[in-house]
N, C-alpha and C positions, 0 to 999 in steps of 0.2 A: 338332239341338235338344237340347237339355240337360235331364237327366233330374234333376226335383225332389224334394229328399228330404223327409220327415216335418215337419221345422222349417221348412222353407219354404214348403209347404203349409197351415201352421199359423197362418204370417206372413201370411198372401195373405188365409184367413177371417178374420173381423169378431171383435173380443175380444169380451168378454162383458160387457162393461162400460158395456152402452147408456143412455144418459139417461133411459130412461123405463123406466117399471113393465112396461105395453105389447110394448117391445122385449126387453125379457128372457121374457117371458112366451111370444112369438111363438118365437124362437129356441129355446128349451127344448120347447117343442111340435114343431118341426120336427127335433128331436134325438131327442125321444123319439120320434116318429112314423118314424122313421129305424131307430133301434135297433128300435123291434117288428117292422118289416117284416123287418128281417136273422132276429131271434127267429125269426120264424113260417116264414123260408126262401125271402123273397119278394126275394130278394137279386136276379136277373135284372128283378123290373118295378121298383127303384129308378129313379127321376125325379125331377127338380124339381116335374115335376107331381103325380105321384103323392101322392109328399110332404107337396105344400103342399094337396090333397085333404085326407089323414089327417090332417092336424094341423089344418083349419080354418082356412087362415093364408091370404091371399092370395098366388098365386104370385109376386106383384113383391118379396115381402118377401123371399121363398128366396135370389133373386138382391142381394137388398141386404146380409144374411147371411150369403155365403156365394160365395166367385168362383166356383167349378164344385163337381160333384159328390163330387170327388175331394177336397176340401179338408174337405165334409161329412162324410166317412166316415171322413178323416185326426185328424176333430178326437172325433170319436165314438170312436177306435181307443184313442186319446192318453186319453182320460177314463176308457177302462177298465182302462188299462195303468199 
């Protein structure tokens, strides 16, 4: 299995560049709800669930936003870098 790097990871989540007001609004909730949890050290109970909890977002959305986990954290990495 072949090991994906930063940009492909990158490719794989949803741009930012959603049709609706809505959709950006959901996705920025789920990024910042994302980042506070890393903030606060809560980096082991990271979830989709979790997540979409803190942020008030329905969990279907997380997955419309976002392929896995890992593409979440890859695109949170890239925004601070």
């Amino acid at each position: 299995m072949a090991t994906l790097t930063g940009n492909d990871l990158k490719k794989k989540a949803r741009s930012s560049g959603y049709k609706t007001k809505r959709g950006n609004q959901r996705r920025d909730a789920l990024l910042n709800a994302t980042k506070e949890m890393i903030v606060l050290g809560d980096i082991s109970e990271i979830s989709f669930v979790t997540v979409a909890r803190k942020a008030e977002v329905p969990l279907p959305s997380v997955y419309h936003y976002f392929k896995n986990l890992e593409s979440l954290i890859v695109m949170i990495v890239e925004e601070l870098g």
